[in-house]
C-alpha positions in Angstrom: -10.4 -18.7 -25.7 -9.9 -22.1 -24.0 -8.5 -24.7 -25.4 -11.2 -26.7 -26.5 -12.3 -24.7 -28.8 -9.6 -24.4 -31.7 -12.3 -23.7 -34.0 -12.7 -20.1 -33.2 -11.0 -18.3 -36.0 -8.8 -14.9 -35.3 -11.6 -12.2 -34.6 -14.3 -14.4 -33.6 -13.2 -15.3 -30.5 -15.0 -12.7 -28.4 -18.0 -14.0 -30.3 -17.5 -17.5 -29.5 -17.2 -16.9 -26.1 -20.3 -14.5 -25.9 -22.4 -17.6 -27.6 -20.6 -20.0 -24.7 -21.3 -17.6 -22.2 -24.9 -17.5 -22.9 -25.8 -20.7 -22.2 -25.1 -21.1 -18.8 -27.6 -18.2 -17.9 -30.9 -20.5 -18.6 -31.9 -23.1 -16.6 -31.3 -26.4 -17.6 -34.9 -28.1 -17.1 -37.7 -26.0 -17.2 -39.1 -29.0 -14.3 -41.0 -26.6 -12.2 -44.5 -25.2 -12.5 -44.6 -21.6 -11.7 -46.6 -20.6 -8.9 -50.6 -19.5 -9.5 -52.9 -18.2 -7.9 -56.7 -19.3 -8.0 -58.3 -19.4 -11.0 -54.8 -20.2 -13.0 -53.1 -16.8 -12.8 -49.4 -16.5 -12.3 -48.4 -14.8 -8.9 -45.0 -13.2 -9.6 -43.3 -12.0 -6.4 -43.5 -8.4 -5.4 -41.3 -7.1 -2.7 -42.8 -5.3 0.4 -39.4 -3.4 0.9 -39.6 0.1 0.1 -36.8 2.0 -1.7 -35.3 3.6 0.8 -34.8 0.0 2.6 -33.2 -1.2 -0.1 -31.1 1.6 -0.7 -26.9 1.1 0.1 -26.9 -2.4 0.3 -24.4 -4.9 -0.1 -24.2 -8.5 0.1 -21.1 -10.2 1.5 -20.9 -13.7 -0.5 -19.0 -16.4 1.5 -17.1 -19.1 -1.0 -14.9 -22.0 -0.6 -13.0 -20.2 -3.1 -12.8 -16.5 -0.7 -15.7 -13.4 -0.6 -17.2 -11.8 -3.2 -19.1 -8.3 -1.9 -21.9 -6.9 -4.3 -23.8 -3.2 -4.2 -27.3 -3.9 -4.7 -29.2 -1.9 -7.3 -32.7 -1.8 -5.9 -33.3 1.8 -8.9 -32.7 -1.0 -11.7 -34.2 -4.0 -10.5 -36.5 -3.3 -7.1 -38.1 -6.7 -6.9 -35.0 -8.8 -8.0 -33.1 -7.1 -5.0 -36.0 -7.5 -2.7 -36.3 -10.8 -3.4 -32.6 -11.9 -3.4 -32.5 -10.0 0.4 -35.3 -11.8 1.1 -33.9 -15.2 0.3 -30.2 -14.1 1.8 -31.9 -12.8 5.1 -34.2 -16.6 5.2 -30.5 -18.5 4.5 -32.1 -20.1 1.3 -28.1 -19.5 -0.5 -26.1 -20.6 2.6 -24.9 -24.3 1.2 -26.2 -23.5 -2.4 -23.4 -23.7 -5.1 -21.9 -22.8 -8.2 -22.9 -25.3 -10.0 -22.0 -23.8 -13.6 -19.4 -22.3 -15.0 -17.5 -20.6 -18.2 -13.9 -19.9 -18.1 -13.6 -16.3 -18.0 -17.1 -15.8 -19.0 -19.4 -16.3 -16.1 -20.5 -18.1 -13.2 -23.8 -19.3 -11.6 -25.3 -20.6 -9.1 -27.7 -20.0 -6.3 -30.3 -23.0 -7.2 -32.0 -24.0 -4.0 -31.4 -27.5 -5.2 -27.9 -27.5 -5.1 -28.0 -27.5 -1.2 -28.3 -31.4 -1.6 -26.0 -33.2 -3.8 -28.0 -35.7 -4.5 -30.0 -33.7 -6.7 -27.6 -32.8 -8.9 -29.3 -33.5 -12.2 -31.5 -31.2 -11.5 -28.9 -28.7 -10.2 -29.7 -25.0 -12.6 -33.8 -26.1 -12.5 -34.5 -24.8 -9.1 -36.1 -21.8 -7.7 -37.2 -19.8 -10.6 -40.3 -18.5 -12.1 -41.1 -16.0 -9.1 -39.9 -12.9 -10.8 -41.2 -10.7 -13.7 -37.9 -9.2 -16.0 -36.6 -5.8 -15.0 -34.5 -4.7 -18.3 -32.8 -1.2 -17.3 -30.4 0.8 -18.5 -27.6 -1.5 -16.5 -25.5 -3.4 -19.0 -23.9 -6.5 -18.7 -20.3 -5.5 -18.1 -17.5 -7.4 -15.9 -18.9 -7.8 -12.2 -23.0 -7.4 -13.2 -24.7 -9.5 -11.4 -27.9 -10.7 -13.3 -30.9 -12.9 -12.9 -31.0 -16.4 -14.6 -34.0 -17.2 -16.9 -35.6 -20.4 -18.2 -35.2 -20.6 -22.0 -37.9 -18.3 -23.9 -39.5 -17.7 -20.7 -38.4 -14.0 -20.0 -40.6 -13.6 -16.9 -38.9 -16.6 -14.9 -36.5 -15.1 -12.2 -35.9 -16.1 -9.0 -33.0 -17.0 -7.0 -30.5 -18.3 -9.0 -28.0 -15.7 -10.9 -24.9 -15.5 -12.6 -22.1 -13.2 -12.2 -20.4 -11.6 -15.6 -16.5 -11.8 -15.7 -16.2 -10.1 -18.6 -18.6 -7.9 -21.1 -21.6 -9.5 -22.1 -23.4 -6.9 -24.4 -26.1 -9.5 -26.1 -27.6 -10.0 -22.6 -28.4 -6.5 -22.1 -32.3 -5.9 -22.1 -32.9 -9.2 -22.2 -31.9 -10.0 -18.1 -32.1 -8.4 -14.9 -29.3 -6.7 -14.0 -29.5 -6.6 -10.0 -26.0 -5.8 -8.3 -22.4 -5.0 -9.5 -19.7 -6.9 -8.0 -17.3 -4.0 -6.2 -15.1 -6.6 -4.4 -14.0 -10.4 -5.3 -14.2 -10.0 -8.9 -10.6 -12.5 -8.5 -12.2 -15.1 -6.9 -15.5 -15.3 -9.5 -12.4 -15.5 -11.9 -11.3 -18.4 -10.1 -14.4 -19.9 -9.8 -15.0 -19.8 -13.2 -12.0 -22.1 -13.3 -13.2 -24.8 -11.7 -13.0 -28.7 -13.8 -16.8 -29.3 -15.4 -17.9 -33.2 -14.8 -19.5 -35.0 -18.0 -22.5 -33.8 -17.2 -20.9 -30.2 -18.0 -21.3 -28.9 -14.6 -18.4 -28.1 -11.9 -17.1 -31.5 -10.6 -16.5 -30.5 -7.4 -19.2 -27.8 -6.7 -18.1 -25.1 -5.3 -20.4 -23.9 -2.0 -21.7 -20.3 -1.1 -21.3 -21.1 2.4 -23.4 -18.0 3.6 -24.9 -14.8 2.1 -25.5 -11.9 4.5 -27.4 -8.4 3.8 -25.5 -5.1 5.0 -25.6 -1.6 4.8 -23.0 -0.4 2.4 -19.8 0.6 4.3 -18.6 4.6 3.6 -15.8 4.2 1.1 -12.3 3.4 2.9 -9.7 6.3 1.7 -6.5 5.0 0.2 -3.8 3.1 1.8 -1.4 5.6 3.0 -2.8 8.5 1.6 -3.6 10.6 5.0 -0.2 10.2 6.6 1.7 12.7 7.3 5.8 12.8 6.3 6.7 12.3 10.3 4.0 9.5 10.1 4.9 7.6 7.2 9.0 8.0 8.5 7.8 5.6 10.9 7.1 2.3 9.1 9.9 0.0 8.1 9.1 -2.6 5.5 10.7 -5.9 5.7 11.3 -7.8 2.5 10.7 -11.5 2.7 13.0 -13.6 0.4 14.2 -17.2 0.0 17.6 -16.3 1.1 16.2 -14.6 4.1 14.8 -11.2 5.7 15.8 -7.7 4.6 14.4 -4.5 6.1 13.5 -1.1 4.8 13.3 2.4 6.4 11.9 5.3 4.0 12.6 8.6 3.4 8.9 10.7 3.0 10.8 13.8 3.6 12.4 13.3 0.4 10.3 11.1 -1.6 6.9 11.2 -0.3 4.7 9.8 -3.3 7.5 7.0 -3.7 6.9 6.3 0.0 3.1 6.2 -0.2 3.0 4.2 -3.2 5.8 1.1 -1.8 3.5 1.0 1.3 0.0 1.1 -0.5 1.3 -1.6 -2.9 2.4 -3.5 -0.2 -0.2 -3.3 2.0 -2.2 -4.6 -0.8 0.1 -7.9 -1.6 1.5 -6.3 -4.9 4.8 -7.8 -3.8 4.0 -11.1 -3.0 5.3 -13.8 -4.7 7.4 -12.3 -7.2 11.4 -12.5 -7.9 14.6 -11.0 -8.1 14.8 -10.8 -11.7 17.9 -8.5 -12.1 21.0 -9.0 -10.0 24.4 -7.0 -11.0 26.8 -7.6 -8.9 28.8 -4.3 -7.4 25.9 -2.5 -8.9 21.9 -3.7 -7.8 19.5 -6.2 -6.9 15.9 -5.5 -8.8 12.6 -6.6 -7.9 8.9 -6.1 -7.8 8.3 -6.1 -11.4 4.8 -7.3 -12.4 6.1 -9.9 -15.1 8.3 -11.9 -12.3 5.1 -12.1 -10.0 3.1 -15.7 -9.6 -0.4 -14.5 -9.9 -1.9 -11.7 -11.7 -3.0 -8.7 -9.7 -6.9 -8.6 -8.6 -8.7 -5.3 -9.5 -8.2 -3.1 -6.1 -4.3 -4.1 -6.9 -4.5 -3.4 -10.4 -6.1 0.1 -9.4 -3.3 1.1 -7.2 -0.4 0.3 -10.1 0.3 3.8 -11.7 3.5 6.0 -12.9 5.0 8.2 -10.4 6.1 11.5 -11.3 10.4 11.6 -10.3 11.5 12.6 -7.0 15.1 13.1 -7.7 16.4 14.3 -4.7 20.0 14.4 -2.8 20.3 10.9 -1.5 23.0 9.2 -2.9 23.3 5.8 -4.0 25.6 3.7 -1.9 25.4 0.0 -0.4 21.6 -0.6 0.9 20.3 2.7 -0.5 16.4 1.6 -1.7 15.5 3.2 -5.0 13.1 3.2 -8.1 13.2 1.7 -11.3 11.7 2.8 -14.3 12.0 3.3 -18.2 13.6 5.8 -20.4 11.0 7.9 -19.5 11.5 9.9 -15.7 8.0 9.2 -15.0 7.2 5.8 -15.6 8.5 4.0 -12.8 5.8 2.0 -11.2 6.0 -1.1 -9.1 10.1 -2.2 -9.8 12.7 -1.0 -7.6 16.2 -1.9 -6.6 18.6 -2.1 -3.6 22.1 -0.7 -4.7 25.1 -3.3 -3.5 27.5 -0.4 -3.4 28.0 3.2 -4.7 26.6 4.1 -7.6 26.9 7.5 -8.4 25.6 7.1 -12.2 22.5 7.1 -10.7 22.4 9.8 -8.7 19.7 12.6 -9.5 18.5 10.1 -12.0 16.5 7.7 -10.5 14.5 8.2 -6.9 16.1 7.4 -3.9 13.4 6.6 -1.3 14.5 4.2 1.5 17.7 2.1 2.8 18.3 -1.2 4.2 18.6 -0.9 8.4 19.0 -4.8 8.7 19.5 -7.7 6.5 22.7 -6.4 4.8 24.1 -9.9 4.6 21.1 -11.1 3.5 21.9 -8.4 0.2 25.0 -10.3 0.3 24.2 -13.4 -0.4 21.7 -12.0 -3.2 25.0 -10.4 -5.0 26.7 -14.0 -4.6 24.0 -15.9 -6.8 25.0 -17.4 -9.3 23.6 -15.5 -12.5 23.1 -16.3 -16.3 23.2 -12.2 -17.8 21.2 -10.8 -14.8 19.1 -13.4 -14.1 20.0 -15.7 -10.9 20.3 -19.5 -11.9 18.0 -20.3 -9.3 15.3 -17.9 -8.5 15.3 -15.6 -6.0 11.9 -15.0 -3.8 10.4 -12.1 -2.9 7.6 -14.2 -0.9 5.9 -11.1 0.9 6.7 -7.6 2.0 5.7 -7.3 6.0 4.9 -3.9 7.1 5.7 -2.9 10.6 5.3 0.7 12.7 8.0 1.2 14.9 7.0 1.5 18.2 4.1 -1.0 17.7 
């Protein structure tokens, strides 16, 4: 819970936050009449897009804060979708903002209003009461993307929505669930971060700077999980540290999941911005594990973080030999791994060799020469990024 709420006694919190979290999902002023049609009927909007052309799409969400990407779910809620392709495709949510937010709860925004910031007490009043409620079977778990309503006014939809972070179980049935967030879930997070004004919304509104409508791409196979051994032999990964560059060639014909799984976490910035927390000197320099790194890992990273089953092979472990750290367990290594300073044949057919050091060796050097307190340098150690480069172009 945040910290302005030390109320919240120990089990309650979720429950706290739930009631927080509700909030932000009405509008703040019911100030606009819904439209009628002659003779004082309301005229709720219907969409003129048929299933099948609202079927596989997405909607790419540009944000100061990065993109968030969201599948559509026209089965659930057919007029919500319609209607929020319809507004995308016209540009009514290019320069609209977030305007509200709860940390680690949800985020909203979408109000036509918001385009102009000298509206901004009526920022969370605009463009609703278009849209009749489509409660479905979708539930509000982290990533729905659901409709925001007036307060009692269940049939008031329209363009603004709000985008769970977390589970939201006392909204279900009760809001239209319309899209699922698949890609960006990190930066809502982020969003949902933002300082509030006194006025309780985000001080420095953050802009959707364009919403565009696409068909669905086909689903992208795994980072380095089609290579073949001869293939993946041919990458070199070149560790970036504060004391300077070292670089990697791996072994697939020995260790082939290892080698898969150091490239697909790199590719996907697993490694950046962590530390050498472990340095040994005449024995190893340790890295990559997830407690050293600067920011936690986004969803798609998080995906990609698993145990490895051992490779023990027959490479030994002398000076620049790249191996894998793990627990007492053989098969829980999973990100960590270390870069021997010299021989070490303890560790032979125990841990799994995978990769050694073709360049950089001084750079290993200087690592050994830090100044330590146990294992830990006095002054950390980088890892800033791990580059990944194909020889031969």
């Amino acid at each position: 819970m945040p910290k302005r709420f030390p109320f919240s006694p120990p089990g309650f919190a979720f429950a706290a936050a739930l009631v927080l979290a509700s909030a932000p999902v009405f509008a703040q002023r019911p100030v606009q009449k819904p439209p009628a049609r002659q003779g004082g009927t309301q005229a709720f909007f219907t969409t003129p897009l048929s299933p099948a052309e609202m079927a596989n799409k997405q909607a790419v969400l540009e944000t100061d804060r990065g993109t968030i990407l969201i599948n559509l779910l026209p089965e659930a809620a057919p007029n919500h979708v319609g209607y929020f392709i319809k507004t995308a495709r016209e540009g009514g949510y290019d320069g609209t903002v977030f305007h509200r937010v709860v940390r680690g709860g949800i985020v909203q925004g979408g109000d036509p209003l918001s385009k102009d910031p000298a509206k901004r007490d009526l920022f969370g009043t605009g463009g609703l009461g278009v849209l009749r409620l489509e409660a479905s079977a979708e539930r509000h778990t982290a990533g729905a993307v659901s409709a925001v309503l007036r307060p009692g006014q269940p049939d008031s939809g329209g363009a603004q929505f709000f985008i769970c972070l977390t589970a939201q179980p006392a909204l279900d049935g009760t809001y239209s669930v319309f899209g699922r967030v698949v890609e960006g879930l990190d930066v809502a997070m982020d969003i949902s971060t933002a300082a509030l004004g006194p006025d309780g919304k985000v001080a420095d509104p953050i802009v959707i700077r364009r919403v565009t409508i696409r068909d669905t791409p086909p689903p992208e196979p795994d980072p380095f999980s089609t290579e073949s051994v001869e293939e993946l032999a041919r990458w070199h990964a070149v560790l970036q540290t504060s004391l300077g560059d070292i670089t990697l060639e791996f072994f697939p014909d020995k260790a082939p999941a290892h080698v898969r799984n150091f490239l697909r976490l790199a590719k996907l910035g697993v490694y950046d911005g962590m530390a050498f927390h472990r340095v040994v000197a005449g024995f190893v320099a340790q890295t990559g594990s997830l407690t050293s790194r600067s920011a936690p890992l986004n969803p798609k990273q998080q995906k990609f973080v698993t145990e490895l089953a051992p490779e023990f092979n027959d490479t030994k472990h002398v000076r620049g030999t790249l191996s894998m750290a793990r627990g007492s367990d053989p098969a829980s290594a999973t990100t960590s791994f270390f870069v021997c300073f010299g021989p070490a044949p303890s560790l032979d057919g125990k841990y799994t060799a995978f990769g050694r050091v073709v360049s950089g060796l001084d750079v290993l050097d200087a690592i050994e020469k830090a100044p330590v307190t146990g294992e830990m340098p006095v002054t950390p150690i980088a890892l800033q990024t791990v580059r990944l480069e194909r020889a031969g172009g």
